[in-house]
C-alpha positions as CSV (number, residue, x, y, z in Angstrom):
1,X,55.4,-190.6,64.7
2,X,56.5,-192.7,67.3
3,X,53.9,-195.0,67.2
4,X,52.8,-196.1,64.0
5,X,52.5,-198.9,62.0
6,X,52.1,-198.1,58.7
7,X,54.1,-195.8,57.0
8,X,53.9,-194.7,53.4
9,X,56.6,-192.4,51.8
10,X,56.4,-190.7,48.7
11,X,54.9,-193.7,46.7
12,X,55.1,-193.1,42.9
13,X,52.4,-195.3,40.6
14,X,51.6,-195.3,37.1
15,X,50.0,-197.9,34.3
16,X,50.7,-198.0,30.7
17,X,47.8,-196.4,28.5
18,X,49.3,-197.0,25.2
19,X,52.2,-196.6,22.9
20,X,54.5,-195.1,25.2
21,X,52.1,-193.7,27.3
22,X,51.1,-193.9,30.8
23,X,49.0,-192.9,33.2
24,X,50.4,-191.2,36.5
25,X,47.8,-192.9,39.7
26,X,49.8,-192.2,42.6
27,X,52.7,-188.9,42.7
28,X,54.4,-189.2,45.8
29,X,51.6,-190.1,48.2
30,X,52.3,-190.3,52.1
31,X,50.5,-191.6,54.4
32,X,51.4,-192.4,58.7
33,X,48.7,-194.8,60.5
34,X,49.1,-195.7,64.3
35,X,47.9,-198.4,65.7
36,X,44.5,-199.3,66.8
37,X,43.3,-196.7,64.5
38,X,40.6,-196.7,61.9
39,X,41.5,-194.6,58.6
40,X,39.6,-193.5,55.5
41,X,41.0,-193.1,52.4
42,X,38.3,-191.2,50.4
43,X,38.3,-189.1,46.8
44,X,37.0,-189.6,43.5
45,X,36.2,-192.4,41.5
46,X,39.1,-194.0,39.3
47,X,41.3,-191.7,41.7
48,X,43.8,-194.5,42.7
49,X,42.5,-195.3,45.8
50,X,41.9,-198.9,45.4
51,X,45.4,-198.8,44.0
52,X,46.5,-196.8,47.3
53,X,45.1,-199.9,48.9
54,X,47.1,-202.5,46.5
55,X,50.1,-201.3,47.4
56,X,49.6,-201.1,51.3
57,X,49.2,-204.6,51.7
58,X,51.5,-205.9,49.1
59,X,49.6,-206.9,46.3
60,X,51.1,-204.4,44.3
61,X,54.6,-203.2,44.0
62,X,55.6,-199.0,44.1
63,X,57.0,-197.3,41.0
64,X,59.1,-196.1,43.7
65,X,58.7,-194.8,47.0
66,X,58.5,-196.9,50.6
67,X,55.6,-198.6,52.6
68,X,57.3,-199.7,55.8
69,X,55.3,-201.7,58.5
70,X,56.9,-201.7,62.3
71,X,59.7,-200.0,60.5
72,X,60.2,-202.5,58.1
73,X,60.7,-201.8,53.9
74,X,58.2,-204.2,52.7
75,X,59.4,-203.6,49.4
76,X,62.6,-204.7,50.1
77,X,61.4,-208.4,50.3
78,X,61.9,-210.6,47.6
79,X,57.7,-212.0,46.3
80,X,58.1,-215.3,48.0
81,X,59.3,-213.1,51.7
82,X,56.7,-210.7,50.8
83,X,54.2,-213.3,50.1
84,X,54.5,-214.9,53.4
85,X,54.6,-211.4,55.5
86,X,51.2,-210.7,53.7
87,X,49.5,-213.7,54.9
88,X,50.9,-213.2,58.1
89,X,50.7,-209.2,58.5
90,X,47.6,-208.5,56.2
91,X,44.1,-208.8,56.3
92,X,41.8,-208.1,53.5
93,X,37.9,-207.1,53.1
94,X,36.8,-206.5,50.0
95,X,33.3,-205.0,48.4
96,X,32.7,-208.5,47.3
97,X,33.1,-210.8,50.0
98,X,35.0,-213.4,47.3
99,X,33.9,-216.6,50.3
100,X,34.7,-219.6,48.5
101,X,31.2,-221.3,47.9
102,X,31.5,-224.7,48.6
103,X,33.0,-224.2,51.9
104,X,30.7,-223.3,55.0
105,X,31.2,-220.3,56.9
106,X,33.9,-221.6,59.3
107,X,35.9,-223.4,56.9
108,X,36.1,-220.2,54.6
109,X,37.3,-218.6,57.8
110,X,39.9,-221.2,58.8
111,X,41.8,-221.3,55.1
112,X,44.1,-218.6,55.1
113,X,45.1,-219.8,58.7
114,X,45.5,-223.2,57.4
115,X,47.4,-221.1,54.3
116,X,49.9,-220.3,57.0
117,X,50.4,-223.9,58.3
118,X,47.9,-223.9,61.2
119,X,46.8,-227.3,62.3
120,X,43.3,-227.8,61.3
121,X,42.1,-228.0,64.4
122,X,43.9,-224.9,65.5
123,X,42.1,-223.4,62.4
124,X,38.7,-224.7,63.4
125,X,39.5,-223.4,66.8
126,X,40.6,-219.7,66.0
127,X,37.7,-219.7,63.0
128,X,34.8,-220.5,65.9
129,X,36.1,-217.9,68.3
130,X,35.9,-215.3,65.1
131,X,32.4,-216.5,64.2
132,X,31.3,-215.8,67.9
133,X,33.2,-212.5,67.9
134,X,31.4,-211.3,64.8
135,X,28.2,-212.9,66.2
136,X,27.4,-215.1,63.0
137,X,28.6,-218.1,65.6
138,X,24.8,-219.6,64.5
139,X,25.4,-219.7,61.0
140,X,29.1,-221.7,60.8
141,X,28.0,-224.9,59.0
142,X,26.0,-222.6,56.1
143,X,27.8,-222.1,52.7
144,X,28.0,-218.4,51.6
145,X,24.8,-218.7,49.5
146,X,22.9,-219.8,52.3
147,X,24.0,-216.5,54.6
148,X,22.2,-212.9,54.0
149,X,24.5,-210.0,52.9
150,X,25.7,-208.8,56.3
151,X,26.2,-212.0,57.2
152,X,28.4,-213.1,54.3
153,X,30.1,-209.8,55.2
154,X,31.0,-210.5,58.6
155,X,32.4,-214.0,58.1
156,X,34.9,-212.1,55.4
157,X,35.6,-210.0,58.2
158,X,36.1,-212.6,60.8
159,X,38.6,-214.7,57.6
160,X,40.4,-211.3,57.4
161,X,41.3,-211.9,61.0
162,X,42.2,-214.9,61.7
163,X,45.8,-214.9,61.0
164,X,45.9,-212.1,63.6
165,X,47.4,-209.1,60.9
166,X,48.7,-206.1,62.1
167,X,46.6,-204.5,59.8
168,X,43.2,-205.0,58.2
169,X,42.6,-202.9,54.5
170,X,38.9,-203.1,53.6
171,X,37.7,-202.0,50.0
172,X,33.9,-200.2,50.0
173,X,33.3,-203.0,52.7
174,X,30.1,-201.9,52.7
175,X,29.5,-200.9,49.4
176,X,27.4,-203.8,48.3
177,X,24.9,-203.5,52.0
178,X,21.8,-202.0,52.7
179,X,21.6,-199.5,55.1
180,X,20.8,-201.0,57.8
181,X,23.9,-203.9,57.0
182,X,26.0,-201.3,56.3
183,X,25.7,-199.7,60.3
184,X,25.7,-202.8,61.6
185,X,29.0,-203.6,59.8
186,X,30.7,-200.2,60.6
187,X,29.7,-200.9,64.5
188,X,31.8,-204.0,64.4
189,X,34.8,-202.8,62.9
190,X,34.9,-200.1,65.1
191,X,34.4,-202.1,67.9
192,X,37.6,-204.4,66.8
193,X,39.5,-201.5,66.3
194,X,38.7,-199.8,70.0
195,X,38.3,-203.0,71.7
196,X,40.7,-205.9,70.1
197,X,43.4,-203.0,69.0
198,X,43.1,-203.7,65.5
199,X,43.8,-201.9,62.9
200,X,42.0,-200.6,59.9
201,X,42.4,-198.9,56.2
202,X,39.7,-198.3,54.7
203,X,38.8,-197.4,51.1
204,X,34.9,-195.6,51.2
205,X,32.8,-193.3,49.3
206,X,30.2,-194.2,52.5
207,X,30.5,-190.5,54.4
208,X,29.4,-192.8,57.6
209,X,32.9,-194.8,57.5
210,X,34.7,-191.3,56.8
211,X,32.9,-189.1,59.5
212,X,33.7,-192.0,62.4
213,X,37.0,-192.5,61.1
214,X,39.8,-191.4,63.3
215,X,41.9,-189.6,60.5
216,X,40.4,-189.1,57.2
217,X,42.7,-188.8,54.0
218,X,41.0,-187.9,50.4
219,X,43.5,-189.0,47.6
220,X,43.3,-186.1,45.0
221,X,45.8,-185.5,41.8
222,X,48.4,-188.5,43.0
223,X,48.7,-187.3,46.4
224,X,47.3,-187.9,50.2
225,X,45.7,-184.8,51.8
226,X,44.4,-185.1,55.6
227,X,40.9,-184.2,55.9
228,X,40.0,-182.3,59.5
């Protein structure tokens, strides 16, 4: 496929379970993603997917296997190479927003630039164009306990982006919103992906996510099926 940018080839993963045991998660998934799409990964609980997920964007290693981005072997990269490329290539938005508490919206946004040895001001900059974007520009000065559920939401997706990734992998990112935060949440990552280009993995049980999603894998037994 000409034009993707994520590329996963026969990735093998398994976890010890005891005295020479082990339990086989992944067995020889594969997995193609062009760009500017938006992808669900779905399947049963404890079916790997979050692990899937892990190993996309670095945070994980491969038995064995490849995940190439732009045609490149992550893998390959020695941890403090593939640490950088992470912070540089990957966005992350997880069922938990994880915002840092005793920073206010914008700054929570602005650290992972500032990570990557942005100015502050830069930081600040980039962070207030993302909090306009997400349209939570009202609420930059509040700390994450101050914010409502969507809203604490939207600033994780707005820190997700503001190291401009290649690629943004979101865990259940609606898992922990209401109904009514959960659509509002799926209409703005769709509109980043048709709109800004961007785009998106994502790990869901929501059949919302997976019915707008442009390809739709289920992870069943190890291995990546396509959905139609």
């Amino acid at each position: 496929m000409s034009n993707s940018i994520v590329q996963v080839a026969d990735v093998h993963k398994s976890y010890p379970t005891g005295e020479k045991g082990h339990l086989d998660v992944l067995r020889g998934a594969a997995l193609e993603v062009e760009e500017g799409q938006v992808v669900a990964i779905v399947g049963a609980s404890g079916a790997g997917k979050s692990t899937l997920l892990h190993i996309i964007g670095a945070l994980d290693r491969p038995d064995s296997g490849r995940v190439l981005m732009d045609g490149e072997d992550m893998f390959a990269m020695n941890d403090h190479d593939l640490a950088a490329f992470r912070n540089r290539s990957m966005g992350f938005v997880f069922q938990f927003h994880h915002l840092l508490p005793e920073f206010s919206a914008r700054e929570n946004i602005a650290i992972p630039a500032m990570i990557g040895n942005i100015a502050l001001d830069d930081a600040q900059k980039r962070a207030d164009e993302l909090l306009e974007l997400v349209r939570v520009q009202h609420r930059a000065e509040a700390r994450p306990s101050e914010l409502s559920g969507g809203e604490q939401q939207r600033v994780a997706v707005a820190r997700a982006l503001v190291n401009r990734p290649r690629i943004v992998l979101a865990d259940e990112p609606s898992g922990n919103l209401d109904e009514e935060n959960a659509a509002l949440l799926h209409d703005l990552l769709w509109n980043l992906a048709h709109e800004q280009r961007q785009t998106f993995i994502i790990v869901t049980h929501d059949p919302a996510i997976a019915s707008r999603a442009d390809a739709t894998w289920r992870l069943h037994d190890g291995k990546l099926l396509r959905e139609e």
